[in-house]
Backbone and ligand atoms as CSV (ligand in chain L), in Angstrom:
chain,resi,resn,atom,element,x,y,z
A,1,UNK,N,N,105.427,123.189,92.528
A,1,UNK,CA,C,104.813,121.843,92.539
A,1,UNK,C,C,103.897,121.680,93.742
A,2,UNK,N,N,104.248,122.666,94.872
A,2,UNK,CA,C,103.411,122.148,96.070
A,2,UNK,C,C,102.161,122.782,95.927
A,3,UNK,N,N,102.642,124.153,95.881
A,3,UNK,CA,C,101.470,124.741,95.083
A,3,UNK,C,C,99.832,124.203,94.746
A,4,UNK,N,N,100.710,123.503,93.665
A,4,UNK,CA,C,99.467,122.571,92.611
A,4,UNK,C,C,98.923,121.256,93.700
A,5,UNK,N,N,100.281,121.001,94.474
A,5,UNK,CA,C,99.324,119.999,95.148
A,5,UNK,C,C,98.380,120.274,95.968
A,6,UNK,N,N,98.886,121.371,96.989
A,6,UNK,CA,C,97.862,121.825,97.662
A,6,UNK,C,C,96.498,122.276,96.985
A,7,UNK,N,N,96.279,122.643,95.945
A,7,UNK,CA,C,94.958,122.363,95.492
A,7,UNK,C,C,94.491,121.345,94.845
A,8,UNK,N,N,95.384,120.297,94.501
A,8,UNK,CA,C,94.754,119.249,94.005
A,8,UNK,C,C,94.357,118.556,95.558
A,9,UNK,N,N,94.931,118.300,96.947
A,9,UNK,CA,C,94.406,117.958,97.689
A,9,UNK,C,C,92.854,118.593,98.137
A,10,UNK,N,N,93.226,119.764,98.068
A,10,UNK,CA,C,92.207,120.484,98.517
A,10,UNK,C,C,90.635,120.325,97.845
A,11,UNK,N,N,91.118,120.069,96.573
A,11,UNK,CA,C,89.891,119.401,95.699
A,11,UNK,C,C,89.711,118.248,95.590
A,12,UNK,N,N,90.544,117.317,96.145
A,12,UNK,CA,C,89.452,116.049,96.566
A,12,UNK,C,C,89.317,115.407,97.812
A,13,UNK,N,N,89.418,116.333,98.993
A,13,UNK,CA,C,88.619,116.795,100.050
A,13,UNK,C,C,87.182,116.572,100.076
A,14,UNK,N,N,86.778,115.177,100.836
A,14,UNK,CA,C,85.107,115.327,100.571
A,14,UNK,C,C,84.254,115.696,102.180
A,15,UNK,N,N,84.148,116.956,101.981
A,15,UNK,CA,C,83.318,116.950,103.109
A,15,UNK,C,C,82.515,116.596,103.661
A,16,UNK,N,N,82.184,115.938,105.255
A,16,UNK,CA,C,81.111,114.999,105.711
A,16,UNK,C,C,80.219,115.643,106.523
A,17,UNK,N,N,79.176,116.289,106.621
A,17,UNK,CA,C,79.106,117.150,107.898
A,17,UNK,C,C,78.403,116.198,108.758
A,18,UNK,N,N,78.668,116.382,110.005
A,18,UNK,CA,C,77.894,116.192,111.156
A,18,UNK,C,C,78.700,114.600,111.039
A,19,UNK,N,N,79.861,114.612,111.009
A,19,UNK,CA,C,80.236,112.860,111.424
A,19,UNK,C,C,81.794,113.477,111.935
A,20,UNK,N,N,82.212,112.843,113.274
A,20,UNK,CA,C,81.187,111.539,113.896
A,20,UNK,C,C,80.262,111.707,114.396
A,21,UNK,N,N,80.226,113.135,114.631
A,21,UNK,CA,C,79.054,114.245,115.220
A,21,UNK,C,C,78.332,115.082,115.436
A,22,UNK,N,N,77.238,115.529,115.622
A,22,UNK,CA,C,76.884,116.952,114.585
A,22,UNK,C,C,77.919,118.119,115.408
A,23,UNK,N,N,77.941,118.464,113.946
A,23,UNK,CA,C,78.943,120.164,114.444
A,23,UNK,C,C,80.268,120.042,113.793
A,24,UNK,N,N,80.365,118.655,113.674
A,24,UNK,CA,C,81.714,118.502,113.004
A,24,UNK,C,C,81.309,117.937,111.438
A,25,UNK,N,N,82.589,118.933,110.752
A,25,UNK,CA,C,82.695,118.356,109.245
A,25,UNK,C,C,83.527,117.560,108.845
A,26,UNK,N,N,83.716,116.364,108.909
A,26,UNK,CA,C,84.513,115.746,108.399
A,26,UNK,C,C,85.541,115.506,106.848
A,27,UNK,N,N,86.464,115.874,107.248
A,27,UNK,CA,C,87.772,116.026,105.983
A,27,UNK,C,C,88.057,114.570,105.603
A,28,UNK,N,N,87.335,114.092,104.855
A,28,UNK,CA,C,87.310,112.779,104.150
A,28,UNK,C,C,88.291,112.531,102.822
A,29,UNK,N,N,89.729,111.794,103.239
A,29,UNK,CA,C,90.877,111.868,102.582
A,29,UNK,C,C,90.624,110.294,101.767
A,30,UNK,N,N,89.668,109.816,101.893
A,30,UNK,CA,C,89.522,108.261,100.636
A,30,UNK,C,C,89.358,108.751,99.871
A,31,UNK,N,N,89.206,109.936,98.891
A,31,UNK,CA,C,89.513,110.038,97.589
A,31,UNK,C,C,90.653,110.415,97.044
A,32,UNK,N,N,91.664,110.935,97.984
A,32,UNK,CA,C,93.004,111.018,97.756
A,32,UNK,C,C,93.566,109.600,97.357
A,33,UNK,N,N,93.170,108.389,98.295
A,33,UNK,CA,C,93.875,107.409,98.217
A,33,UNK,C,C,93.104,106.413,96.916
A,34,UNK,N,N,91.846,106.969,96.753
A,34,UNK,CA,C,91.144,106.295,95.078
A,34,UNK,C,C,91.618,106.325,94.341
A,35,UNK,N,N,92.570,107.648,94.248
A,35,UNK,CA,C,93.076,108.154,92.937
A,35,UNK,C,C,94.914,107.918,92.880
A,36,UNK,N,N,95.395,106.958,92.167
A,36,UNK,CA,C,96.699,106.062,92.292
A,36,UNK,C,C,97.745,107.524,91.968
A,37,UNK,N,N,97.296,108.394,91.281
A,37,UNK,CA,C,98.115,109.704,90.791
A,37,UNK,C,C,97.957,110.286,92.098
A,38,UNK,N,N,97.169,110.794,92.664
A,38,UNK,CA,C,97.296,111.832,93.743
A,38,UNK,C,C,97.428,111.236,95.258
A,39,UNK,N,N,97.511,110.320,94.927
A,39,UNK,CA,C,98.089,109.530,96.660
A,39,UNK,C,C,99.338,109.669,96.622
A,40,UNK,N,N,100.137,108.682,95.152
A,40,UNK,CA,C,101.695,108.692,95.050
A,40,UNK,C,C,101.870,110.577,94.959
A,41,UNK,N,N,101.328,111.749,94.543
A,41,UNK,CA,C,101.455,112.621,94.522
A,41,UNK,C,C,101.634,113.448,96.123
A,42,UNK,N,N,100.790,112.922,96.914
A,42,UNK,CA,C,100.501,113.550,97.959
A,42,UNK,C,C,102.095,112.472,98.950
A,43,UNK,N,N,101.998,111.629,98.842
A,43,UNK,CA,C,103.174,111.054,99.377
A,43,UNK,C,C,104.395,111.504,98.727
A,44,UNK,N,N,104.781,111.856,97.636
A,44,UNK,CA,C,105.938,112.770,97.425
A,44,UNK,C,C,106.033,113.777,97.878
A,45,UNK,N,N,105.192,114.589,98.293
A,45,UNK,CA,C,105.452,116.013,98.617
A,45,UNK,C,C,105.150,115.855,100.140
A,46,UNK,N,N,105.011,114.787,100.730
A,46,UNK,CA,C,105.234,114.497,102.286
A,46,UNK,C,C,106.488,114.588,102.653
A,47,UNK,N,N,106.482,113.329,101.541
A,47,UNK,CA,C,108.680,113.413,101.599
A,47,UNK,C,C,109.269,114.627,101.456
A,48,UNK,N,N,109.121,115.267,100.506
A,48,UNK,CA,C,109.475,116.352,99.829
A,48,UNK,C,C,109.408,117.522,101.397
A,49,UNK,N,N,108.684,117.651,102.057
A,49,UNK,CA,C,108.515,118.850,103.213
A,49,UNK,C,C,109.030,118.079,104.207
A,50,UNK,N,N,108.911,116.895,104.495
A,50,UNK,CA,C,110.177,116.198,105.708
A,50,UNK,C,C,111.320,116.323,105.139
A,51,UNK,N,N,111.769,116.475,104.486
A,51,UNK,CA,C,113.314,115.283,103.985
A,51,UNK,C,C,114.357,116.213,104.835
A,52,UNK,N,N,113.775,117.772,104.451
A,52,UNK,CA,C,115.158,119.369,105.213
A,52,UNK,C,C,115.050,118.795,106.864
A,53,UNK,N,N,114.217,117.811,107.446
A,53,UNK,CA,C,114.631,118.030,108.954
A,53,UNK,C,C,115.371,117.041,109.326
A,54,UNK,N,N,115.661,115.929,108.502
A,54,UNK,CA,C,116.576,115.017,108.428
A,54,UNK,C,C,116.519,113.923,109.617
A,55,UNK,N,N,115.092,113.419,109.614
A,55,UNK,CA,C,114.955,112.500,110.507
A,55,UNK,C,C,115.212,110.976,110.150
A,56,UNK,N,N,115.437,110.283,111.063
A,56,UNK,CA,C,116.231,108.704,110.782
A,56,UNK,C,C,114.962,107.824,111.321
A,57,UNK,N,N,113.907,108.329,111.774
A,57,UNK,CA,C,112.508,107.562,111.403
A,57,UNK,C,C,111.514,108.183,111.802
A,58,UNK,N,N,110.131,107.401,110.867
A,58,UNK,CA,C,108.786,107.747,110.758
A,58,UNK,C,C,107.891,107.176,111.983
A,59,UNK,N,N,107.307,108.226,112.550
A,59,UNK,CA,C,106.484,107.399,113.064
A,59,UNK,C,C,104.625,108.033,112.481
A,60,UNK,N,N,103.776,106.835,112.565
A,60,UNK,CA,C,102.285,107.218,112.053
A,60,UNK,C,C,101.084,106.894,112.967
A,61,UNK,N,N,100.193,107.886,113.067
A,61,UNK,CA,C,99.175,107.657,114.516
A,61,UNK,C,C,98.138,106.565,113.096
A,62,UNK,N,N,97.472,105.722,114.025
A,62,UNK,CA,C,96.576,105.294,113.512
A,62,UNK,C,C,95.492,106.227,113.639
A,63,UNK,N,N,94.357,106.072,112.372
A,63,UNK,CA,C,95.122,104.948,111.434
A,63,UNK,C,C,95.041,105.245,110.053
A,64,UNK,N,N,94.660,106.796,109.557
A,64,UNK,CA,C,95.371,107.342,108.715
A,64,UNK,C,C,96.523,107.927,108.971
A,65,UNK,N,N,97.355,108.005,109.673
A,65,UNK,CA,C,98.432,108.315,110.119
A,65,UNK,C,C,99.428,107.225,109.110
A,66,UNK,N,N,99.061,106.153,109.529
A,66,UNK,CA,C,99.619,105.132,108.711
A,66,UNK,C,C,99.596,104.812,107.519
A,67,UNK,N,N,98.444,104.877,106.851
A,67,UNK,CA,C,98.376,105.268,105.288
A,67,UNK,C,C,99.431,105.642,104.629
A,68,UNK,N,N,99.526,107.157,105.218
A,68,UNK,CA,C,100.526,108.015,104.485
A,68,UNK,C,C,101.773,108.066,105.357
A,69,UNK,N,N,102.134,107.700,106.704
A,69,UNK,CA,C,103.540,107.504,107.066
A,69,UNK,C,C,103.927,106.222,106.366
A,70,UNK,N,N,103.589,104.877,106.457
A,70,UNK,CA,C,103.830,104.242,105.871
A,70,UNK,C,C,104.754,104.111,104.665
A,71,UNK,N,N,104.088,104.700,103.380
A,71,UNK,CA,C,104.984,104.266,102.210
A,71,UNK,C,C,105.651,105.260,102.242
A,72,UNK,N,N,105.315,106.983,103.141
A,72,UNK,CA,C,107.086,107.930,103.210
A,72,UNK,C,C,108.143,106.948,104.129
A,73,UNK,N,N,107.986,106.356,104.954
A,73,UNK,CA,C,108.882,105.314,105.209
A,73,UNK,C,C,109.562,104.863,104.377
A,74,UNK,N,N,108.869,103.664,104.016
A,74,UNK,CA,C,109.473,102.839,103.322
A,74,UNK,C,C,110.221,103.240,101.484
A,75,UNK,N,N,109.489,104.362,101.246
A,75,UNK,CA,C,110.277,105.294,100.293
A,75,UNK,C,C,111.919,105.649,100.684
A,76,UNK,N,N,111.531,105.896,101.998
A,76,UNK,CA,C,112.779,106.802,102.345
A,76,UNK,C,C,113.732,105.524,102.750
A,77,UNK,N,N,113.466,104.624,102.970
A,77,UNK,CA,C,114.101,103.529,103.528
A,77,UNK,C,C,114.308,103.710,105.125
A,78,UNK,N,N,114.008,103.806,105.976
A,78,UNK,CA,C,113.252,104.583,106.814
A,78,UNK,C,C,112.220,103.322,108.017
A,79,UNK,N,N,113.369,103.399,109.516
A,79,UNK,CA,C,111.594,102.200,109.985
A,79,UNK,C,C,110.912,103.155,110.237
A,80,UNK,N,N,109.445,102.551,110.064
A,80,UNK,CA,C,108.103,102.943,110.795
A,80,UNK,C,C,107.755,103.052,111.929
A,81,UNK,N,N,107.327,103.436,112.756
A,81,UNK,CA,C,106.630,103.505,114.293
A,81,UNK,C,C,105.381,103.283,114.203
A,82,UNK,N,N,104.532,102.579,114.590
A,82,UNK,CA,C,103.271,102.621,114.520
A,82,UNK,C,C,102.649,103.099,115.857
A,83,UNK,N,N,102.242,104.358,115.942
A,83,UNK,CA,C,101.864,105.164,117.506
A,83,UNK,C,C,99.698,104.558,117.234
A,84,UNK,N,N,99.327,103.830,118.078
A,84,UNK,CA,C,98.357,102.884,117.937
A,84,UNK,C,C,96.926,103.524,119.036
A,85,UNK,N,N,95.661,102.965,118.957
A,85,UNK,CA,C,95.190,103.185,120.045
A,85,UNK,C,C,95.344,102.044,121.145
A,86,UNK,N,N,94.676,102.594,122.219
A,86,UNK,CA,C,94.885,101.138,123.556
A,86,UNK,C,C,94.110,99.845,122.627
A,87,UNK,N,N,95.254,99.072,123.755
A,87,UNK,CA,C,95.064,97.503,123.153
A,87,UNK,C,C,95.238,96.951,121.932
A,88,UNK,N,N,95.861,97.898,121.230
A,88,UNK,CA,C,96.322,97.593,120.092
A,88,UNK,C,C,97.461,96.722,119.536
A,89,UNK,N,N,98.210,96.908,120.374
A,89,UNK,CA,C,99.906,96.795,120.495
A,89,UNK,C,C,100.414,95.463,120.982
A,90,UNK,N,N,101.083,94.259,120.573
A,90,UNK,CA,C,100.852,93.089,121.373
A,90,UNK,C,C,102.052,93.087,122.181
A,91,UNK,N,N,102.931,93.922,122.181
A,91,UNK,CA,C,104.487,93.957,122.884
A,91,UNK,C,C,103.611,94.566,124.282
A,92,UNK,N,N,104.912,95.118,125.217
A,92,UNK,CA,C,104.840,96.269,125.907
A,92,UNK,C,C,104.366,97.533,126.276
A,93,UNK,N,N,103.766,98.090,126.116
A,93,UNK,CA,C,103.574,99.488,125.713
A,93,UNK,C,C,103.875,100.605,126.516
A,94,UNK,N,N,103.958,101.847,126.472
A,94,UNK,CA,C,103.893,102.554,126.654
A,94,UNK,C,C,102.956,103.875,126.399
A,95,UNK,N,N,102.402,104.491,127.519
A,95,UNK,CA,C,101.157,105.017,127.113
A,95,UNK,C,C,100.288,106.836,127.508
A,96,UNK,N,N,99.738,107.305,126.642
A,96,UNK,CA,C,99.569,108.933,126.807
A,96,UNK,C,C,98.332,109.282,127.241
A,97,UNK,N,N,97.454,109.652,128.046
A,97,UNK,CA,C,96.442,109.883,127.825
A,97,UNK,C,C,96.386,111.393,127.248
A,98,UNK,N,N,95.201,111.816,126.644
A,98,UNK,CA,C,95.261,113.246,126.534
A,98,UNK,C,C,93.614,113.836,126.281
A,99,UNK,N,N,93.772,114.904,126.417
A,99,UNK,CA,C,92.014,115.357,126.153
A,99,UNK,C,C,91.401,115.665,124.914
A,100,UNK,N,N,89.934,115.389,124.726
A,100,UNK,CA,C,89.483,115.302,123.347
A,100,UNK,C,C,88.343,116.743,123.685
A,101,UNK,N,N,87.813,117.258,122.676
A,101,UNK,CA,C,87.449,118.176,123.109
A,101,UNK,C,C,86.190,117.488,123.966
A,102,UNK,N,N,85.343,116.449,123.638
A,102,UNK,CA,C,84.847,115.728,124.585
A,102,UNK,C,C,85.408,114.041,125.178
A,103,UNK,N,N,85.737,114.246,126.377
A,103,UNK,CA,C,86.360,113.397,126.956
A,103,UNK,C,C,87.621,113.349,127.355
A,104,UNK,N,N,88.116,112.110,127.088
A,104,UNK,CA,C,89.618,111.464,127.008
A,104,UNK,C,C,90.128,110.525,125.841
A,105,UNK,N,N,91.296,110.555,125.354
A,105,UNK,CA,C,91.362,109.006,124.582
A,105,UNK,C,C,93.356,109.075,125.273
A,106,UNK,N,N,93.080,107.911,124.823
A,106,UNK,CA,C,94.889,107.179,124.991
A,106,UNK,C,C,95.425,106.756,123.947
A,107,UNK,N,N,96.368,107.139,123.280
A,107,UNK,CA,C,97.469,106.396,122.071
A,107,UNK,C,C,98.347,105.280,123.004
A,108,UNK,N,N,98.817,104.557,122.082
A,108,UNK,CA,C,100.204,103.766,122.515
A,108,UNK,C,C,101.755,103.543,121.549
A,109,UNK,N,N,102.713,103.254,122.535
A,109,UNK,CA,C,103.907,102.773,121.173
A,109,UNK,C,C,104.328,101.534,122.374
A,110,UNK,N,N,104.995,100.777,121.576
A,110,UNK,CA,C,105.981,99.756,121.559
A,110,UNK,C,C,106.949,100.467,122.911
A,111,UNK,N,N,106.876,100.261,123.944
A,111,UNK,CA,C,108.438,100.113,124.543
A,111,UNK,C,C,109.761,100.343,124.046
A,112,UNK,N,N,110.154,99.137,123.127
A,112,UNK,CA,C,110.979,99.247,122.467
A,112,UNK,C,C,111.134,99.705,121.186
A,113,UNK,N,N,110.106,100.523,121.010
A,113,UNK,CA,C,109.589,101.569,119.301
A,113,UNK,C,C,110.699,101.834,118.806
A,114,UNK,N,N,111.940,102.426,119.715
A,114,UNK,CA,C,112.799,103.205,119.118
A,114,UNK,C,C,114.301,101.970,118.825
A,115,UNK,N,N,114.364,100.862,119.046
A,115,UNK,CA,C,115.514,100.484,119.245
A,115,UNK,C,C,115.814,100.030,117.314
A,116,UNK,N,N,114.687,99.699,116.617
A,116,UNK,CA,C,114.754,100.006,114.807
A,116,UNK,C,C,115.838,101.208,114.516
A,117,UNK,N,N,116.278,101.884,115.335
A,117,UNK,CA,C,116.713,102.791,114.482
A,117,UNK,C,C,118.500,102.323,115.235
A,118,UNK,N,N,118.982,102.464,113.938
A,118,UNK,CA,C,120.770,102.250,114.514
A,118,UNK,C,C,121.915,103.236,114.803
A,119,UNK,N,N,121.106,104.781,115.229
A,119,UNK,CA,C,121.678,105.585,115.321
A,119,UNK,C,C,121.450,105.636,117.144
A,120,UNK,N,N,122.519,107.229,117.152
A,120,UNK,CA,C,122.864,107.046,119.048
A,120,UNK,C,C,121.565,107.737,119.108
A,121,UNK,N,N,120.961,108.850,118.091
A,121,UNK,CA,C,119.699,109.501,118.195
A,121,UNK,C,C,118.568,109.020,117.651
A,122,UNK,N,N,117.320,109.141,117.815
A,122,UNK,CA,C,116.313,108.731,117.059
A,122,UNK,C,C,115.498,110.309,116.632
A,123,UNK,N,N,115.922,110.720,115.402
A,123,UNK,CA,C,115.143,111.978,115.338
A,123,UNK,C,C,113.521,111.842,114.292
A,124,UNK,N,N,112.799,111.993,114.862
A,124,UNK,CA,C,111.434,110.786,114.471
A,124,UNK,C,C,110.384,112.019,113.771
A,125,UNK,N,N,110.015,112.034,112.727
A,125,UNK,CA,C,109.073,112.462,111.707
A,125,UNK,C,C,108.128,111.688,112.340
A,126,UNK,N,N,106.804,112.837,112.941
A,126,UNK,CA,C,105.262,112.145,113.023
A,126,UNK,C,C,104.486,112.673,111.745
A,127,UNK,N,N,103.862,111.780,111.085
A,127,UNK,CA,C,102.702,112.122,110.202
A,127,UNK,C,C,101.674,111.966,110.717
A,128,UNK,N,N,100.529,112.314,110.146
A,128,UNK,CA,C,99.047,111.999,110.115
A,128,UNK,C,C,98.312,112.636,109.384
A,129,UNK,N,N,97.576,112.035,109.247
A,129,UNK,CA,C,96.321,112.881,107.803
A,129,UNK,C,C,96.248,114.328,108.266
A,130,UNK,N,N,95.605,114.665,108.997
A,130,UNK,CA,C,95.026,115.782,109.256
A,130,UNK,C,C,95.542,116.635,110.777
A,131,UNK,N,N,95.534,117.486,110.649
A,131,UNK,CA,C,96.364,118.344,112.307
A,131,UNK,C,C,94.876,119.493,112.490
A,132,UNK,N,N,94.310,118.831,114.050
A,132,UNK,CA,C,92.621,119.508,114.453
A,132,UNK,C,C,93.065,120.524,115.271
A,133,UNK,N,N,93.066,120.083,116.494
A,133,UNK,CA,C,93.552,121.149,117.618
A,133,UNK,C,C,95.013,121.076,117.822
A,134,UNK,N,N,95.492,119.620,117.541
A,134,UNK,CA,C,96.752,119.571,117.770
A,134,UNK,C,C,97.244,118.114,118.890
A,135,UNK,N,N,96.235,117.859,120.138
A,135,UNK,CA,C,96.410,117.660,120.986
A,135,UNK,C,C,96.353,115.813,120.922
A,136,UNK,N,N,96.293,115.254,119.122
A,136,UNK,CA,C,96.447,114.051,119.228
A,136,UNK,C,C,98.063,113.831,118.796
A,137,UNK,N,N,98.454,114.525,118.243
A,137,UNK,CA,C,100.264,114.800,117.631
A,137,UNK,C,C,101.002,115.418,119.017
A,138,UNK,N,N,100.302,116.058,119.778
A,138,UNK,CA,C,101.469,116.699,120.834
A,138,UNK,C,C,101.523,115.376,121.824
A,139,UNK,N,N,100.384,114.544,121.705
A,139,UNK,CA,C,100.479,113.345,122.814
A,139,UNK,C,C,101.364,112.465,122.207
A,140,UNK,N,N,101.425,112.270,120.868
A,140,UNK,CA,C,102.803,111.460,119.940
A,140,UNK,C,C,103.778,111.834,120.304
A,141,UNK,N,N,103.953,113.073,120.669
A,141,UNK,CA,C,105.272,113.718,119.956
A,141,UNK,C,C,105.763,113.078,121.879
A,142,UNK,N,N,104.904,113.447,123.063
A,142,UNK,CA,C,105.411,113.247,124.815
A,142,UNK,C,C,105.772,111.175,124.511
A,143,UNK,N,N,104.762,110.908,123.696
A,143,UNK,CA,C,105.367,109.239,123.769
A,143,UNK,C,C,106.713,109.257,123.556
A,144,UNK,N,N,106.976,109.712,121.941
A,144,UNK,CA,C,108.047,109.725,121.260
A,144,UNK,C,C,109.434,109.973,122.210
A,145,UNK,N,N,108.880,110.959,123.120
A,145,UNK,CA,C,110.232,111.759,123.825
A,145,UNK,C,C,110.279,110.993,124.966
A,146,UNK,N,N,109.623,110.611,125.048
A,146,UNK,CA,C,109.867,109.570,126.483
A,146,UNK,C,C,110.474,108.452,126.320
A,147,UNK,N,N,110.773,108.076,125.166
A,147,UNK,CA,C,111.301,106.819,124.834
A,147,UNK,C,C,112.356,107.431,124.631
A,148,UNK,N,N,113.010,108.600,124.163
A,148,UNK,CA,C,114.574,109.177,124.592
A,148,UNK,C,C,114.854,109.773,122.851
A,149,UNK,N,N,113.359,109.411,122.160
A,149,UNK,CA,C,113.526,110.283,120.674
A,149,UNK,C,C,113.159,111.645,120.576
A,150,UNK,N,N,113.680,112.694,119.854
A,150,UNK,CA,C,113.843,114.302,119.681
A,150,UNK,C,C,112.668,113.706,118.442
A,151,UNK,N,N,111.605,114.956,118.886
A,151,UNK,CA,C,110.626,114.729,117.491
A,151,UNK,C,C,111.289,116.060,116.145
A,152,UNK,N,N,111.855,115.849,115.657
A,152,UNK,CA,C,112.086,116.579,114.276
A,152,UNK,C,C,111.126,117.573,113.370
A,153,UNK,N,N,110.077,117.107,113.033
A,153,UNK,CA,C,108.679,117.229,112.437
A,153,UNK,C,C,107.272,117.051,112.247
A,154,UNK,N,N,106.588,117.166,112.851
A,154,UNK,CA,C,105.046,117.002,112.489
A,154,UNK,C,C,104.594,117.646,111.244
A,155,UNK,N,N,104.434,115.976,110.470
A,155,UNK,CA,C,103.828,116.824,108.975
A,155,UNK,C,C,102.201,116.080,108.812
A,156,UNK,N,N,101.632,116.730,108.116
A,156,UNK,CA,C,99.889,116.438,108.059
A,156,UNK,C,C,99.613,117.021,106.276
A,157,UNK,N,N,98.557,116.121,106.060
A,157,UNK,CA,C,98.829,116.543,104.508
A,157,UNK,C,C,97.573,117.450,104.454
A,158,UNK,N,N,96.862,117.533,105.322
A,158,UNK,CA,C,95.799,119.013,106.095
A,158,UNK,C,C,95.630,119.203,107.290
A,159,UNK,N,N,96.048,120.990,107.494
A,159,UNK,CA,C,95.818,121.505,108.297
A,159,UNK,C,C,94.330,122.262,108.644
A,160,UNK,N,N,94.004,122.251,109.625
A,160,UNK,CA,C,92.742,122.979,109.625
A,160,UNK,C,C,93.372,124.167,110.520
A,161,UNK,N,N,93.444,125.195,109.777
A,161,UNK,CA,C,94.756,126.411,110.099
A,161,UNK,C,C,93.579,127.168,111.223
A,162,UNK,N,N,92.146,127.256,110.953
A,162,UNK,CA,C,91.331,128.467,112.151
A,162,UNK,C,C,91.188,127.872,113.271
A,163,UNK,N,N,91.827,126.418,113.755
A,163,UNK,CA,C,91.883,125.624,115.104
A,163,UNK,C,C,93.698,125.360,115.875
A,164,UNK,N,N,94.129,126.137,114.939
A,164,UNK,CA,C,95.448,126.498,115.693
A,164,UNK,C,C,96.195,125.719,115.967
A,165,UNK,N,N,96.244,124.101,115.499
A,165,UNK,CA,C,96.683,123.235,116.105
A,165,UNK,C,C,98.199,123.321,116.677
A,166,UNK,N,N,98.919,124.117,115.348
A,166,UNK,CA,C,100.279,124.326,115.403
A,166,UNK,C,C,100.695,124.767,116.280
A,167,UNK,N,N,99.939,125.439,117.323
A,167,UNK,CA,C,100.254,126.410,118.290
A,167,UNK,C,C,100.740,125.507,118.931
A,168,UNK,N,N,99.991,124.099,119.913
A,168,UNK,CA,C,100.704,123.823,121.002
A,168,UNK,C,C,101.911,122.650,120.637
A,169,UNK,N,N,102.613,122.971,119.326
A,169,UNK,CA,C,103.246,121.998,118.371
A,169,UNK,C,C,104.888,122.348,118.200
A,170,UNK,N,N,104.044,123.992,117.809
A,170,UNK,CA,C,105.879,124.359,117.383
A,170,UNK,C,C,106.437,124.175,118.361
A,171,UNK,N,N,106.320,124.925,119.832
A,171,UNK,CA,C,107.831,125.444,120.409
A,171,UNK,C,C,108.480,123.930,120.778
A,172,UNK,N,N,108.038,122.266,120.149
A,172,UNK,CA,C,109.079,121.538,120.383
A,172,UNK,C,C,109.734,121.147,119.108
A,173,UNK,N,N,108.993,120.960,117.834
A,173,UNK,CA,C,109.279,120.408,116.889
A,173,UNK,C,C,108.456,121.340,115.567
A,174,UNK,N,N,109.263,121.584,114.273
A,174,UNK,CA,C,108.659,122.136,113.393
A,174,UNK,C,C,107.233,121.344,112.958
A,175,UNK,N,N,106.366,122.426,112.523
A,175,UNK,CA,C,105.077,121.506,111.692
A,175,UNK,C,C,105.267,122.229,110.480
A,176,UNK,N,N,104.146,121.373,109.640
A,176,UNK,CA,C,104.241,121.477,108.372
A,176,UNK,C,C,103.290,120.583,108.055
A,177,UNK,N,N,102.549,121.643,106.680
A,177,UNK,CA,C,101.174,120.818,106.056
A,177,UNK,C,C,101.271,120.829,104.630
A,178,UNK,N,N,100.762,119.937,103.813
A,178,UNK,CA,C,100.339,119.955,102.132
A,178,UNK,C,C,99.513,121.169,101.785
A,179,UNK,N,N,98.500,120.744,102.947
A,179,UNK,CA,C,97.046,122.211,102.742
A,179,UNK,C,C,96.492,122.616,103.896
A,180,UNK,N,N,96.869,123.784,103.632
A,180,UNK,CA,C,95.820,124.880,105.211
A,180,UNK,C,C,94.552,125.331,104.757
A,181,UNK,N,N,93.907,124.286,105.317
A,181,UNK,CA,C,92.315,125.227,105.324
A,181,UNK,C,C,92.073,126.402,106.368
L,1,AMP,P1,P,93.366,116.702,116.854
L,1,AMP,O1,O,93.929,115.888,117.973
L,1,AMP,O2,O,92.238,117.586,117.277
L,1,AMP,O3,O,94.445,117.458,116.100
L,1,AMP,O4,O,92.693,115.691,115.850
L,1,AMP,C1,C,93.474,115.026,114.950
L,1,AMP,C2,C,93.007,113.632,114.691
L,1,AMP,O5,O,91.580,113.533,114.581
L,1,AMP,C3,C,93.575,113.170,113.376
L,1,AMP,O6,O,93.995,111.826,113.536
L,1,AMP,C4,C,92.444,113.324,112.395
L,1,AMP,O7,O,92.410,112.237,111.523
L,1,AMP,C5,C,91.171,113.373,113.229
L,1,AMP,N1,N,90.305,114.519,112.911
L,1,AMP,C6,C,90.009,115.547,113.729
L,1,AMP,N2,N,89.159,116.407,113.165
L,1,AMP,C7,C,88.916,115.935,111.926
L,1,AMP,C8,C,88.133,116.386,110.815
L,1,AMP,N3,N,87.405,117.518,110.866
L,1,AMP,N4,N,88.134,115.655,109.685
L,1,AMP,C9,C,88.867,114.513,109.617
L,1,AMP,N5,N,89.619,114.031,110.622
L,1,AMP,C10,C,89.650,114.722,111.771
C-alpha cells in the first residue's frame, strides 16, 4: 500500500523552480491536499509509519507541518503541538534559533506545550511536509527536548533523500518518509 502511495505522492508533486529563490525547486504539496482521496490517503499512511514508535503526542512545524500533523492527531486521538514561527504564539514561549542555508530563522512552542499530555513521559511524533537539510526538524526536535519530551519520530510525507537531511536526525530519534526523492 505504501508503495502505491509513494508514487501517487510523487505524482502530484508540482514542481516550482526558482521559488522562493532561484536555484531552488519548490515541492508544491497543494495538490495533494486538492485531491480529498490522496490527502485522507497520504494522512493514513502518516499514521500508518508513526503508529510502531508509539508516541502519546503530535507535534507540527508551521505551517504545512500542520496540515498533515493535525488530522494524524486528531485521528489518533492524540494532542497537537503547534511548533510556530516567532511571534506567533500568544502564551509563553520558548525558543530555537537555527541556520538556514542563508541566514537565520527561529521556531517557537508554548512553555507549557507538553503539559496536554497525561502521561509521566511525553514521547512526541514531529511531522512536516517535507525533510530539506534537516536543520528545521532537528531545531523541533532541541525545543521538544527541552521541555523534558523524548522525540520518538520525525515523519515527512517527502524526503529530499540527495540533501541528507536524515543524517543530522537519526542518532536522536527515528525518521521516516512517504517519498524519497
Ligand atoms: P530544512 O530545514 O532544510 O529541512 O527545510 C524544511 C522546511 O523548509 C520544511 O518546512 C519545508 O516545508 C521547507 N522546504 C525546504 N525546501 C523545500 C522545497 N524544495 N520544497 C518545498 N518546501 C521546502
Amino acid at each position: 500500500m505504501l508503495q502505491t502511495l509513494e508514487n501517487t505522492i510523487k505524482d502530484s508533486l508540482r514542481d516550482v523552480p526558482d521559488f522562493p529563490k532561484p536555484g531552488i525547486v519548490f515541492k508544491d504539496i497543494t495538490p495533494i491536499l486538492g485531491n480529498p482521496v490522496i490527502f485522507n490517503q497520504t494522512i493514513e499512511g502518516l499514521i500508518e509509519i508513526i503508529k510502531p514508535f508509539g508516541a502519546n503526542a503530535i507535534a507540527g512545524i508551521e505551517a504545512r507541518g500542520f496540515v498533515f500533523g493535525a488530522p494524524v492527531a486528531a485521528k489518533l486521538n492524540l494532542p497537537f503541538i503547534p511548533v510556530r514561527k516567532p511571534g506567533k504564539l500568544p502564551w509563553k514561549t520558548r525558543k530555537v534559533a537555527y541556520a538556514l542555508e542563508y541566514g537565520e530563522a527561529t521556531i517557537e512552542v508554548h512553555e507549557d506545550a507538553l503539559e496536554c499530555i497525561n502521561q509521566p513521559l511525553a514521547k512526541v511524533a514531529i511531522i512536516d511536509d517535507l525533510l530539506a537539510t534537516g536543520g528545521t526538524t532537528q531545531a523541533a526536535c532541541k525545543l521538544i527536548s527541552s521541555l523534558g519530551g523524548e522525540i520518538v519520530v520525525c515523519a515527512f510525507v517527502v524526503e529530499l533523500g540527495f540533501l541528507n537531511g536524515r543524517q543530522i536526525l537519526k542518532d536522536n530519534s527515528a525518521v521516516c518518509s512517504l517519498a524519497r526523492l
